[in-house]
C-alpha positions as CSV (number, residue, x, y, z in Angstrom):
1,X,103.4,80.7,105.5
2,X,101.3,82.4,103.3
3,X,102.6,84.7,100.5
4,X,101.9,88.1,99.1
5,X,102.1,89.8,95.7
6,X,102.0,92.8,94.2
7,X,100.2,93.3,90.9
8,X,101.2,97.1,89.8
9,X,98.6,97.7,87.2
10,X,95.9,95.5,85.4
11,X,98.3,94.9,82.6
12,X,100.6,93.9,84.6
13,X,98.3,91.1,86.1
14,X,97.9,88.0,83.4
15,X,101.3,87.6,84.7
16,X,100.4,86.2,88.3
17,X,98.5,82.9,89.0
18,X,95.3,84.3,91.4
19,X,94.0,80.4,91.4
20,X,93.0,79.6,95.0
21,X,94.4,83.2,96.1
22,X,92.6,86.2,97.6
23,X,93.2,89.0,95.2
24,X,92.4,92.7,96.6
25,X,91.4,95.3,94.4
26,X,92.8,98.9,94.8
27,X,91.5,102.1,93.2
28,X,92.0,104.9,95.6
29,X,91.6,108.2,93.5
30,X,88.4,106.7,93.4
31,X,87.0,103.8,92.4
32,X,87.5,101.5,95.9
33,X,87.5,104.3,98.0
34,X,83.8,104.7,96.8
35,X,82.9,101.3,97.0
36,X,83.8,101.3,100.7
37,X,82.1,104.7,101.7
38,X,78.5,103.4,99.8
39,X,78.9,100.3,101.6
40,X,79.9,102.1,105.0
41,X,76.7,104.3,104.5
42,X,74.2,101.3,103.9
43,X,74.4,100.2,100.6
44,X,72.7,96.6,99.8
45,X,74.9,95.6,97.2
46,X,76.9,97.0,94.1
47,X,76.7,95.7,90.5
48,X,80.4,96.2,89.1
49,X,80.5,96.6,85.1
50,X,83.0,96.9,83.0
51,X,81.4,98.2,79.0
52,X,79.2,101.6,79.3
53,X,76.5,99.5,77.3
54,X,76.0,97.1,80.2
55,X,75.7,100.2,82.4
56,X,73.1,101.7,80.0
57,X,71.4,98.4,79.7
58,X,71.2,98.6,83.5
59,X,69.7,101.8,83.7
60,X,67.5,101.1,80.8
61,X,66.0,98.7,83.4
62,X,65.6,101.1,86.2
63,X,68.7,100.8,88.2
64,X,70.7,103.5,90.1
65,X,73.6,103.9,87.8
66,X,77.5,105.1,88.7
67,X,79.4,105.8,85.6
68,X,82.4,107.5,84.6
69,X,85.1,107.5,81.9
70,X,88.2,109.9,82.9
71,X,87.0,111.0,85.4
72,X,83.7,112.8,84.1
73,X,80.0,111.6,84.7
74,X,78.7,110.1,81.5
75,X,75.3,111.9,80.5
76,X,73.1,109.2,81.5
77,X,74.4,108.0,84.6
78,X,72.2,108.8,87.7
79,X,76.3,109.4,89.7
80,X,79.6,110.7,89.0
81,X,82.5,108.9,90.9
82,X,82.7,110.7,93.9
83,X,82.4,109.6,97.5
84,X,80.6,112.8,98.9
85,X,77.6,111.8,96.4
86,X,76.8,108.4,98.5
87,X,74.9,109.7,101.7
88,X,72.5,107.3,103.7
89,X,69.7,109.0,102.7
90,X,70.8,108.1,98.7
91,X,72.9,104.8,99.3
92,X,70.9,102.5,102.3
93,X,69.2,99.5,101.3
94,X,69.9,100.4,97.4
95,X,71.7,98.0,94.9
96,X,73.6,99.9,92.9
97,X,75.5,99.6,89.4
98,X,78.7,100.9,89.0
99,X,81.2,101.2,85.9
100,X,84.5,103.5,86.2
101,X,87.6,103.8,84.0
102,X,89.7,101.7,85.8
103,X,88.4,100.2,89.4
104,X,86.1,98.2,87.7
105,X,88.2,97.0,85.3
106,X,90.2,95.2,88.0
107,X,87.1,93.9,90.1
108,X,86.4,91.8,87.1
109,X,89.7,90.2,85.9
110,X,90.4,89.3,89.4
111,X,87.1,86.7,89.2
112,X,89.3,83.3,88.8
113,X,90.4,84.2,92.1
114,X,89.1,81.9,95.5
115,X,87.8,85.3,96.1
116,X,88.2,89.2,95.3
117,X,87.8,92.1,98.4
118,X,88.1,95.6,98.0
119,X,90.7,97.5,99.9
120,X,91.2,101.4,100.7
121,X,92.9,103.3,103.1
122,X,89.5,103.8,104.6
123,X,89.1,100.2,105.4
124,X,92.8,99.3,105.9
125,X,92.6,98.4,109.2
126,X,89.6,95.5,108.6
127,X,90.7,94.1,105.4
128,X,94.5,93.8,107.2
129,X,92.7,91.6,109.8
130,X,90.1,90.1,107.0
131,X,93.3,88.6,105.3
132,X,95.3,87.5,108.6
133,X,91.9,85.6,109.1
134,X,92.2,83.7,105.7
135,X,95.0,81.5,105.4
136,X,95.6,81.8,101.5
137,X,97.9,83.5,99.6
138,X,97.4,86.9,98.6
139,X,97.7,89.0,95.3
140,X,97.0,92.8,96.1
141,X,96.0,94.7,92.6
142,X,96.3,98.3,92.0
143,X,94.0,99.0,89.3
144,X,96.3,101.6,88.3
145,X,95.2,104.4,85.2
146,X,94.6,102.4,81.8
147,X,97.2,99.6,82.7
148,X,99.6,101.5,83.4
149,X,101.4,102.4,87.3
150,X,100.2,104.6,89.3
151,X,101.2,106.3,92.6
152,X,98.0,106.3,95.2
153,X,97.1,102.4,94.5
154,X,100.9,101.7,95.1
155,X,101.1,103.2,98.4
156,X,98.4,101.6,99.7
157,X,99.5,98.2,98.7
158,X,102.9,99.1,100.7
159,X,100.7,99.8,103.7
160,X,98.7,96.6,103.4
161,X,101.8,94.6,102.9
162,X,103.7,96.3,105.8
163,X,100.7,95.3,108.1
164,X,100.6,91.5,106.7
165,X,104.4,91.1,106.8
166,X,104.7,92.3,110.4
167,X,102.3,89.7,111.4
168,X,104.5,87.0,110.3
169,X,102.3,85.3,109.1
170,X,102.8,86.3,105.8
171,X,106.4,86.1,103.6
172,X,107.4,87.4,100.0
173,X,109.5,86.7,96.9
174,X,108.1,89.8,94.8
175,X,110.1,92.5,94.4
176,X,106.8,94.9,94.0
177,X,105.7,94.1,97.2
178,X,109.2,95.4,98.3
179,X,108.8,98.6,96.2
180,X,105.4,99.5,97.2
181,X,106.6,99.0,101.1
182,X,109.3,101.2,100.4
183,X,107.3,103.8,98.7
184,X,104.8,103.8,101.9
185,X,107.8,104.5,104.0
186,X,108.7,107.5,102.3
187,X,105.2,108.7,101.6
188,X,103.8,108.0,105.3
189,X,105.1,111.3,106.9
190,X,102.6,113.2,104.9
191,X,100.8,111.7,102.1
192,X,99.2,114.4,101.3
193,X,102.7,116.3,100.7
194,X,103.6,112.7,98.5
195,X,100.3,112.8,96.5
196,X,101.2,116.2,94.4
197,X,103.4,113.7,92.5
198,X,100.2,111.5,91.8
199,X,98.7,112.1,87.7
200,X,95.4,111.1,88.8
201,X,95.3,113.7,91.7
202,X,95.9,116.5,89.1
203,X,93.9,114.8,86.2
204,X,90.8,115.5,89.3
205,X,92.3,119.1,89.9
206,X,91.9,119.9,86.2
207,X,88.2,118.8,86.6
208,X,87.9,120.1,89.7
209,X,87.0,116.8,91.5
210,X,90.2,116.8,93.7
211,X,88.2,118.1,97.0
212,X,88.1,113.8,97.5
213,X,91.7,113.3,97.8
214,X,92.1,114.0,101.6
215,X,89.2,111.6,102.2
216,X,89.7,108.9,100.3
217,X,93.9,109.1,102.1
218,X,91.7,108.9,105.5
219,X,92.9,105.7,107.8
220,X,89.8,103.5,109.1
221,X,86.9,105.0,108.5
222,X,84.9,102.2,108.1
223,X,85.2,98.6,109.4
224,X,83.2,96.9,106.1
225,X,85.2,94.3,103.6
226,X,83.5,94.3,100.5
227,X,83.7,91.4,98.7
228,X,83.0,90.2,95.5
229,X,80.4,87.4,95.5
230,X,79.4,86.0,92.1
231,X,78.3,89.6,89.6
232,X,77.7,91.6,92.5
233,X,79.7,93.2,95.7
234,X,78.7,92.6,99.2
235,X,79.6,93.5,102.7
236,X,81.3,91.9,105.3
237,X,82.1,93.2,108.7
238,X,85.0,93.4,110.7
């Protein structure tokens, strides 16, 4: 059998071995969340940075550049962070670069993995059935805010984890995989009730970005994977 882990924040992660594992990067409030509606609406592919300067580099050289740091648009980015921005008529057929406080972050620590996807609760449904598919064990990372926990990338790694569990394929020895499943169990009768705990939903309030939040907690609105596939994320569908 296969086995999952949890990895609660970034910080938290040099602590788990992701050699020949699948890790699966979560950022819902917003970072993944965005990365799976772009690719939903026709996106080529998506250039994840981490530094601003290799963003500004990037856009020095003509690309379409997403950046944000706490949440707010830095002045020269072409995009702030939010999945309403990524239409077909901006997104198809366009690579894109994209650097964000903390989703990023996680999309490139996880590289030593066998391979990195990104997961949302807009694409839970695919990347449950992706991973059932793979046959390797699995490390789920919530990017979390600046290495530390935080509430919306837990509960989806409860939700993913509940789905691979049930399967049996899939068994555990991490106690944050327990956690996060327990936390989904609570939270499941109205997340958007459970969210008002969430710092990051009212760090958006305060900046008047929280209009997202109901979205990005949407089940299965897409069927794309993204994955990561050498400097640049690509699609794969269900």
């Amino acid at each position: 059998m296969n086995l999952i882990e949890v990895s609660f924040s970034t910080d938290l992660f040099k602590h788990y071995d992701c050699k020949g594992k699948i890790v699966v990067v979560v950022d819902i409030l917003r970072a993944t969340s965005v990365i799976c509606t772009m690719f939903h609406n026709g996106v080529k592919e998506i250039i994840p940075v981490r530094s601003i300067e290799e963003a500004q580099n990037y856009k020095e050289h003509g690309f379409m550049v997403v950046a944000e740091r706490d949440g707010k648009k830095l002045d020269f980015a072409d995009f702030g962070n939010s999945p309403f921005y990524f239409t077909k008529e901006i997104v198809s057929d366009k690579t894109i670069v994209y650097s964000t406080t903390n989703g990023t972050n996680a999309i490139t620590i996880g590289k030593e993995a066998d391979q990195v996807i990104i997961g949302s609760f807009l694409n839970i449904s695919s990347i449950t059935n992706y991973l059932l598919g793979q046959s390797k064990d699995i490390i789920i990372l919530c990017s979390g805010w600046k290495g530390k926990f935080c509430i919306e990338d837990s509960l989806l790694a409860g939700l993913l984890s509940k789905n691979l569990l049930d399967s049996k394929i899939f068994t555990t020895k991490c106690d944050s995989v327990y956690t996060s499943i327990d936390m989904w169990s609570i939270a499941k009768e109205d997340l958007n009730v459970y969210i008002e705990k969430a710092a990051q939903k009212h760090r958006l309030k305060k900046l008047g970005l929280d209009d997202v939040i109901g979205y990005c907690l949407t089940l299965d609105i897409t069927t794309i994977v993204p994955i990561l596939n050498g400097d640049r994320i690509i699609s794969f569908k269900d």
